[in-house]
C-alpha positions in Angstrom: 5.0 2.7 -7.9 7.2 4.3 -10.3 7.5 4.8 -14.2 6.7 1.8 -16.6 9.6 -1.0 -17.6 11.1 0.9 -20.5 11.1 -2.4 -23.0 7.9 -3.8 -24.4 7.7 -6.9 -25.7 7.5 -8.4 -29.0 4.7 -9.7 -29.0 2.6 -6.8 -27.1 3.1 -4.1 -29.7 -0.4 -2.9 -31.4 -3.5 -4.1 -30.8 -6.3 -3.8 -27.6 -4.7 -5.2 -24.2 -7.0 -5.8 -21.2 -5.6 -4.0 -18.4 -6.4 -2.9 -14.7 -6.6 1.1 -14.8 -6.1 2.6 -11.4 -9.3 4.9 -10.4 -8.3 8.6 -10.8 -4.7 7.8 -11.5 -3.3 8.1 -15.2 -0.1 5.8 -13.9 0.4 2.7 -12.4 -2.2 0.2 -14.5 -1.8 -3.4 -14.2 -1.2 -4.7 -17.5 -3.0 -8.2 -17.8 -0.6 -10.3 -20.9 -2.7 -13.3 -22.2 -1.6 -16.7 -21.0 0.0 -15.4 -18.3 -0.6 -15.6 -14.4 -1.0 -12.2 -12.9 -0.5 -11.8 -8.9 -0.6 -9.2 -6.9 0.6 -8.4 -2.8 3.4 -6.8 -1.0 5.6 -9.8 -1.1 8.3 -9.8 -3.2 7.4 -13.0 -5.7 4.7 -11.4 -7.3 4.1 -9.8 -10.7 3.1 -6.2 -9.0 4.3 -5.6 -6.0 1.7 -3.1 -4.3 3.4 -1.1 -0.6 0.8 1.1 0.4 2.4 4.4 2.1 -0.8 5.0 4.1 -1.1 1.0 5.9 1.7 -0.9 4.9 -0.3 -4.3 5.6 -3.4 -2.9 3.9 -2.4 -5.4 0.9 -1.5 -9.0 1.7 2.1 -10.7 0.6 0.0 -12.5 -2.1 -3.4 -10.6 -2.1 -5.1 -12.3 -5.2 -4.5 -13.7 -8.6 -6.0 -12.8 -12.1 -5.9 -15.6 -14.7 -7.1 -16.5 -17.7 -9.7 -19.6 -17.9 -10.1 -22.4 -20.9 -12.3 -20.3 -22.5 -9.9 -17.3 -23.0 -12.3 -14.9 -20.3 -10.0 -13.3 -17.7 -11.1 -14.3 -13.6 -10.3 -13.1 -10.4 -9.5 -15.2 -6.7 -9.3 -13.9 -3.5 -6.1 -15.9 -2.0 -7.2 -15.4 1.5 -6.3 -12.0 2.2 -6.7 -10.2 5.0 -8.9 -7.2 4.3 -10.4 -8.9 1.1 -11.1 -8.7 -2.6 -14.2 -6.6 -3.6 -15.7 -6.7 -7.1 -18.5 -4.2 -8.2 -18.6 -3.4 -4.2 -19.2 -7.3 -2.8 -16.5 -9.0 -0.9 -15.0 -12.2 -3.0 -15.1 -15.6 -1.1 -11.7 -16.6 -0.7 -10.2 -19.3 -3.2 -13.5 -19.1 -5.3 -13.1 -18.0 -9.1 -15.2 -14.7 -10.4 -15.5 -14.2 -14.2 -14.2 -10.2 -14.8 -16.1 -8.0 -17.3 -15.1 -5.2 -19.0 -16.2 -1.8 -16.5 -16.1 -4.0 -13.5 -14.6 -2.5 -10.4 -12.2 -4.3 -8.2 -11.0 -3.0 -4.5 -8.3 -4.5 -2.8 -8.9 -4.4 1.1 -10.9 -1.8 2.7 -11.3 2.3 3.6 -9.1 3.9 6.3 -11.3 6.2 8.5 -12.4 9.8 6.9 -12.0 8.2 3.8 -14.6 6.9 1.0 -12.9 4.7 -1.2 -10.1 2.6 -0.7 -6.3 3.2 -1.5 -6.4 0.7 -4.8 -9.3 0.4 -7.0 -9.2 -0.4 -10.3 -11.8 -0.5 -13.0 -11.2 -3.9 -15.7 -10.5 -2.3 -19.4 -9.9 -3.1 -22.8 -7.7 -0.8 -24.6 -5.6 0.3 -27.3 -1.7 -0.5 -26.6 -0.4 2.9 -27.1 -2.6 4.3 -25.1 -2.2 1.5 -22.4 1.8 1.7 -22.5 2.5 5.3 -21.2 0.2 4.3 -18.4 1.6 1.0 -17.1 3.0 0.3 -13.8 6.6 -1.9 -13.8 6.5 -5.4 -12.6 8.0 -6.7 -9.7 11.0 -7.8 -11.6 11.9 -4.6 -13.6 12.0 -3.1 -10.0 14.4 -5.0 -8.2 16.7 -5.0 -11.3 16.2 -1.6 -11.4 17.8 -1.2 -7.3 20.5 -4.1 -8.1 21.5 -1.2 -10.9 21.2 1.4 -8.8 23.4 -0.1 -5.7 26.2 -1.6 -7.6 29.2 0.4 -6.9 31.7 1.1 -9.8 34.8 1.2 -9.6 37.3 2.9 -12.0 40.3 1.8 -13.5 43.6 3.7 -14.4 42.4 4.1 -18.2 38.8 5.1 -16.6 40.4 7.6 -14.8 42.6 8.6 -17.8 38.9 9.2 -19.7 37.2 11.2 -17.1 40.4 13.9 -17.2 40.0 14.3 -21.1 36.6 14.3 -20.8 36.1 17.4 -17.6 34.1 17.5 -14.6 31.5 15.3 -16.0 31.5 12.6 -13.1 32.3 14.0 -10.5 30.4 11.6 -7.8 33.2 8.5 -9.3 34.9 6.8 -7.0 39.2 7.0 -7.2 41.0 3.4 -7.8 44.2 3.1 -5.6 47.5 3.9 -7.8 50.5 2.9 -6.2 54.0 3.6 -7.3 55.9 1.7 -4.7 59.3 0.5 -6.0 59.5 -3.4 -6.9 55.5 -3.0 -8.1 54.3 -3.7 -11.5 51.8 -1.7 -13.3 49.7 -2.6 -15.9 48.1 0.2 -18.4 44.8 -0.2 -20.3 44.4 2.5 -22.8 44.9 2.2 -26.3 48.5 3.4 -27.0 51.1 0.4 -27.9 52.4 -0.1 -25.3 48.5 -0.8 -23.8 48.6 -3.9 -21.5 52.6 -4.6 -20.9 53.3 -4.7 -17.4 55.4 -1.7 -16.3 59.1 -2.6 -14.6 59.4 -0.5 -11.5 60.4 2.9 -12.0 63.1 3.1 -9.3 67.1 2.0 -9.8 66.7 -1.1 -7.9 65.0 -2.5 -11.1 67.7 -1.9 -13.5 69.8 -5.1 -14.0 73.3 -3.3 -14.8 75.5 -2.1 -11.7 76.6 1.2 -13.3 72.3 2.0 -13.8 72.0 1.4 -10.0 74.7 3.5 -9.4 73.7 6.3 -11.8 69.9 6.2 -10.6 70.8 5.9 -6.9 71.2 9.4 -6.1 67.7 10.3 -7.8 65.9 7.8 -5.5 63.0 9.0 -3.7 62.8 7.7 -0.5 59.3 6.2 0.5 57.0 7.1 -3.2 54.2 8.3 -2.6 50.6 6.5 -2.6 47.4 7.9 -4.1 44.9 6.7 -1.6 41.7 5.1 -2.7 39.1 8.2 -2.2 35.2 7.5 -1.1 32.8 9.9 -1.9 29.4 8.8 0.4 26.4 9.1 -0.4 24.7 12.3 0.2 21.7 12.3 2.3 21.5 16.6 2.0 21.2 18.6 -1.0 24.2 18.2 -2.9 26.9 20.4 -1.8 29.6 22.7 -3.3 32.2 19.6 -4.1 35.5 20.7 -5.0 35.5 20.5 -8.6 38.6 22.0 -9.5 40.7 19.4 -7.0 38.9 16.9 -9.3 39.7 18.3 -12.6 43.8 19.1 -11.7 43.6 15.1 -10.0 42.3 13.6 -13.3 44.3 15.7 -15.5 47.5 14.6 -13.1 47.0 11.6 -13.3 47.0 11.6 -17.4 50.1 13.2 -17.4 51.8 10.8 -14.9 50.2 7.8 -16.9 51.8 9.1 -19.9 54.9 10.0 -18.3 55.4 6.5 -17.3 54.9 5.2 -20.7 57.5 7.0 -21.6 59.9 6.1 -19.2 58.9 2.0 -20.1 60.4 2.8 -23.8 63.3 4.2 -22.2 64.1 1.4 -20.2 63.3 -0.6 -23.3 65.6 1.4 -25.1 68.3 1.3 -22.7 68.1 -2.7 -22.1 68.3 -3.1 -25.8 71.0 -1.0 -26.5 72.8 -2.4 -23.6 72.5 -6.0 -25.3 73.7 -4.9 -28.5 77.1 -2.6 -27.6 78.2 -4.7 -24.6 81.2 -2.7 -25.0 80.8 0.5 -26.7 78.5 3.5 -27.5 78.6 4.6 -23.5 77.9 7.4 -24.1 74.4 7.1 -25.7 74.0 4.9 -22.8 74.5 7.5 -20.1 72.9 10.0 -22.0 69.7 7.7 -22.0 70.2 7.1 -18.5 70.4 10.4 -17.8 67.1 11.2 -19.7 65.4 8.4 -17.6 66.7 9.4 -14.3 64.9 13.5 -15.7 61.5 11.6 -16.1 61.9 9.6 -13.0 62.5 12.7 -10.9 59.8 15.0 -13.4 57.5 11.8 -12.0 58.5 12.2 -8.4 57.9 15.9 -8.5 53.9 15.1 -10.0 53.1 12.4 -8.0 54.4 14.9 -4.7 52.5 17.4 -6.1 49.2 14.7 -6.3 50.0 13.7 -3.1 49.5 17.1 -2.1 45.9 17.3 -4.3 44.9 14.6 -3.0 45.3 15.3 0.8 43.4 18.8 0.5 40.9 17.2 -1.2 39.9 14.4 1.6 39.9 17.2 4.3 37.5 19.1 2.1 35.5 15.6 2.3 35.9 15.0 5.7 34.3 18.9 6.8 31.7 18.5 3.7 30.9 14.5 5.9 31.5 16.8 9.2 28.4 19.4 7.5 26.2 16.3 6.7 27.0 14.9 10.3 26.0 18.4 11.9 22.5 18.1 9.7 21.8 14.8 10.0 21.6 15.2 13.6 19.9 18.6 13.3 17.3 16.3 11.5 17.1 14.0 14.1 16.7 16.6 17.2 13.5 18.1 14.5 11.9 14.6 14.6 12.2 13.5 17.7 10.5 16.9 18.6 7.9 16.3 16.2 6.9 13.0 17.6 7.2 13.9 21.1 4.6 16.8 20.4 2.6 13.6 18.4 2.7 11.6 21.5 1.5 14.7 23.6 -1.2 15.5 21.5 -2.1 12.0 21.2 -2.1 11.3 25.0 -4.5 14.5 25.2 -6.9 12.8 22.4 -7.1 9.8 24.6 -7.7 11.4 27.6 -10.6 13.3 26.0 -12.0 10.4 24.1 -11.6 8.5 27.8 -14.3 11.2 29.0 -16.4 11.2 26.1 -17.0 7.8 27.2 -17.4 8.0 30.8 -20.2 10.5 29.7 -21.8 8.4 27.0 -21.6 5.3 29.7 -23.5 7.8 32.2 -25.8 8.4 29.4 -26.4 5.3 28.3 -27.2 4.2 31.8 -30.0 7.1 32.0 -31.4 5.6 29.6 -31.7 2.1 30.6 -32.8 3.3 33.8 -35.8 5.3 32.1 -36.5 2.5 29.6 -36.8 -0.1 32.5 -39.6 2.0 34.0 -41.5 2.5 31.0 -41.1 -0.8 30.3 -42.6 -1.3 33.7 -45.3 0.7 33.1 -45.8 -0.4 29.8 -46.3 -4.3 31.1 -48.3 -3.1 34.2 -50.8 -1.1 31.4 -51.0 -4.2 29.4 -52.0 -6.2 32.6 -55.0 -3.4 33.2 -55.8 -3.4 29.2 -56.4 -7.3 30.0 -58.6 -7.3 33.0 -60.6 -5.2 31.5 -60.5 -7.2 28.4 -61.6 -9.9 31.0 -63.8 -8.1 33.1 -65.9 -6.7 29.6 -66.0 -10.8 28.2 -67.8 -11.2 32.1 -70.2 -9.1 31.1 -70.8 -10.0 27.8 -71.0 -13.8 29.4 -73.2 -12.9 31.8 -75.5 -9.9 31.0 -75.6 -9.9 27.2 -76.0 -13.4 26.0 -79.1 -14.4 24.9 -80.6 -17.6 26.9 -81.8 -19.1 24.2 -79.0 -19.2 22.1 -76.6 -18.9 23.8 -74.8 -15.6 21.8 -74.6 -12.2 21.8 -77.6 -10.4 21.2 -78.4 -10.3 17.7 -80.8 -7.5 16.9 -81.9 -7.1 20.7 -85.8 -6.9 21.8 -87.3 -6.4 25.1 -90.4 -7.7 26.5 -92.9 -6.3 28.3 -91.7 -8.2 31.3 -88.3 -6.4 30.8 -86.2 -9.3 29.3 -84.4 -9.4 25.9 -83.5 -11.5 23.5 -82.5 -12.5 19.9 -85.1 -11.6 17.6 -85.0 -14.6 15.6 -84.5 -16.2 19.0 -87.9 -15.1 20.5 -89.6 -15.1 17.7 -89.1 -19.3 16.7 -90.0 -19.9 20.9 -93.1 -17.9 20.1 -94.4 -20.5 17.3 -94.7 -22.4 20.3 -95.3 -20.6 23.5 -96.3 -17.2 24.1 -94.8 -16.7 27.3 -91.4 -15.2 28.3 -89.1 -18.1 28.6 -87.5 -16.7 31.9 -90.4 -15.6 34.2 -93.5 -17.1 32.2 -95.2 -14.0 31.7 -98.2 -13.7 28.4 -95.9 -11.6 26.2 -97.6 -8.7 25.4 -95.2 -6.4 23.1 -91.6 -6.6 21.8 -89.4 -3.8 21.4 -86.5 -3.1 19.8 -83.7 -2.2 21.7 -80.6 0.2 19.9 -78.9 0.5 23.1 -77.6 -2.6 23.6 -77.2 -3.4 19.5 -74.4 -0.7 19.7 -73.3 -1.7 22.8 -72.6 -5.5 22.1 -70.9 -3.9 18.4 -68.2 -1.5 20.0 -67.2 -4.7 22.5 -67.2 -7.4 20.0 -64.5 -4.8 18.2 -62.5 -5.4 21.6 -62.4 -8.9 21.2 -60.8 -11.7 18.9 -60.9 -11.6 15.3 -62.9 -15.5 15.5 -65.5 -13.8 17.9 -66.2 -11.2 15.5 -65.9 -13.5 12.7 -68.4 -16.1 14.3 -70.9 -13.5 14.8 -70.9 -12.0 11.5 -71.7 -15.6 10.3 -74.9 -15.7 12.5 -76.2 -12.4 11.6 -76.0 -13.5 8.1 -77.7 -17.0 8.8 -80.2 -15.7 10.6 -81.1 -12.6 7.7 -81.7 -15.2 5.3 -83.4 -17.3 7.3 -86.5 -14.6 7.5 
């Protein structure tokens, strides 16, 4: 973004200044002035002005605004940006007000592929002002004053021009102000002798007001005077070349000469009117002889400005072949890039084609796979529909083979008769305190024995079933324990 604004303001000198410090950069801080609004975007009415190099509409025209609240504490809103506002690595809500601490992180918008962090992040400081100052990015406004400077074309004036030959090859890059000597013109001289800003009479006869001047001076006329033409230097886009200094230096030192040659020549027509005024009559000879001095510097004039003229035409067909040599590499330049970006395009074209493969394959993959998960899927359902007949077929059984008729449960603690039947301990032994008989086929009961075989058997199904089964008959067990 550039160097700081080079003035600092009066009341910003000393003291700690909260500031935005760019991560890994010692340059381009935000400076945050209390009382003040601070936005930032790519726009061109903010307070910094942000153009990313990388994605030019990374950053928004107005991106987000920092202000200070009622209570002096610095905040932060998102104004609706299109890649966001992220503070300590959370997105902002747009429009909605964060308080900033010192050590917070801010990103504005988001990383570009291959990359971990963002273009602009900043970390929220408080910090002494000279070492804040060096560090400081300019404001928006400092900038385009800064081009308005740098665009504004200068033009020089005859006493400029006058300057630059006493003071050498300095600037050289100036651009030439149109002199012209044409007869009947005026011209007007700015420098600081005392005769500085009288108009000049034209230099030529026809300005003299006596007949016997005109005749004198109208041998020494020089037909069509020559123009110094208004030069151009353009800007050069190349390294700078080898300008022809010396043409400069012998223009601008020509062109002191013929300035002061024509002041001279003003006091002799000064002279010369004046002493025509006073000797109406006499002292013609002084007369002529002045005459005759003005018509030497007249013609000594005629000779510099030809030999200007001269200057001055070698030197704009040196600038025409030095524009001709910028022509030539500018379009040199040209044929480079467009190379360049054809070979882009190809090798692009070639990415595309290979990513277009990439995902033919994947597609073919990924439909493999589908295919493959459909059938265990299949198979999956169709062993869940196996798990639960057997499920079903096992609750059958336990139904119908291991219930206990008197109860109606599982077997709890299993005995067998001597008539082969079985039942719930505590089952058969309450029916006994009334009958001795088996309650199925009426047979005296004679014995009782345990029976292991189907106590393990009824505990590895009940596992199988549902946790209230298995819940129910752990209550009965205990029930039936304490009832003994």
């Amino acid at each position: 973004m550039g160097e700081p604004g080079p003035l600092v303001p009066g009341g910003l000198a000393g003291g700690r200044r909260w500031c935005l410090r760019r991560v890994g950069m010692n340059a381009e801080w935000l400076l945050l002035e209390d009382g003040r609004e601070v936005t930032i975007g790519r726009g061109l009415g903010v307070t910094y002005q942000l153009v990313s190099k990388i994605c030019p509409l990374m950053i928004s025209r107005n991106h987000c605004v920092l202000k200070q609240n009622p209570e002096g504490q610095w905040t932060i809103v998102d104004n609706k940006s299109l890649n966001g506002v992220w503070l300590n690595k959370e997105r902002l809500q747009p429009l909605q007000v964060y308080l900033l601490h010192k050590g917070d992180h801010i990103q504005l918008g988001v990383p570009l592929e291959n990359k971990e962090n963002a273009e602009y992040e900043y970390e929220v400081t408080e910090e002494d002002w000279e070492s804040v100052y060096p560090c400081l990015a300019p404001k928006n406004d400092q900038m385009l004053e800064k081009n308005k400077g740098l665009r504004t074309k200068r033009k020089f004036s005859l006493d400029e021009l006058e300057g630059l030959g006493a003071e050498g090859p300095s600037n050289l890059k100036s651009k030439i102000s149109k002199v012209s000597c044409e007869p009947g013109q005026s011209v007007k001289v700015h420098g600081e002798s005392g005769v500085a800003g009288q108009p000049l009479q034209c230099l030529y006869p026809e300005s003299t007001p006596l007949e016997d001047t005109e005749k004198t001076m109208g041998a020494h006329n020089h037909p069509g005077a020559p123009k110094v033409r208004q030069l151009h230097h353009k800007k050069q886009k190349a390294s700078n070349p080898s300008a022809p200094q010396s043409s400069l230096e012998l223009f601008k030192v020509t062109m002191t000469r013929i300035l002061k040659l024509k002041t001279q020549m003003q006091e002799k027509q000064v002279a010369v009117l004046n002493v025509k005024r006073q000797t109406q009559k006499g002292n013609l000879k002084k007369i002529r002889k002045m005459e005759q001095e003005l018509q030497d510097l007249q013609s000594q004039l005629c000779a510099e400005q030809a030999q200007q003229q001269a200057r001055v035409e070698q030197l704009e067909r040196t600038l025409q072949e030095e524009e001709h040599h910028l022509q030539g590499l500018e379009k040199n330049q040209e044929e480079d890039l467009k190379q360049q970006l054809a070979q882009a395009l190809q090798e692009h074209q070639a990415l595309m084609e290979e990513l277009s493969r990439s995902k033919k394959d994947f597609e073919t993959i990924i439909q493999a796979k589908n295919r493959e998960l459909e059938r265990t899927k299949e198979e999956k359902e169709k062993m869940q529909a196996q798990k639960e007949e057997v499920l079903s077929h096992v609750n059958d059984v336990l139904e119908n083979e291991l219930q206990c008729i008197i109860c109606s449960e599982y077997f709890i603690e299993a005995v067998t008769l001597n008539c082969a039947h079985s039942f719930c301990s505590y089952c058969i032994g309450e029916w006994m305190k009334r009958k001795v008989e088996c309650p199925i086929c009426r047979k005296d009961i004679e014995s009782k024995t345990h029976s292991l075989v189907l106590d393990n058997c009824i505990d590895k199904m009940v596992d199988n079933l549902s946790s209230e089964v298995k819940e129910r008959r752990i209550v009965l067990i205990r029930e039936r324990k304490a009832m003994y």
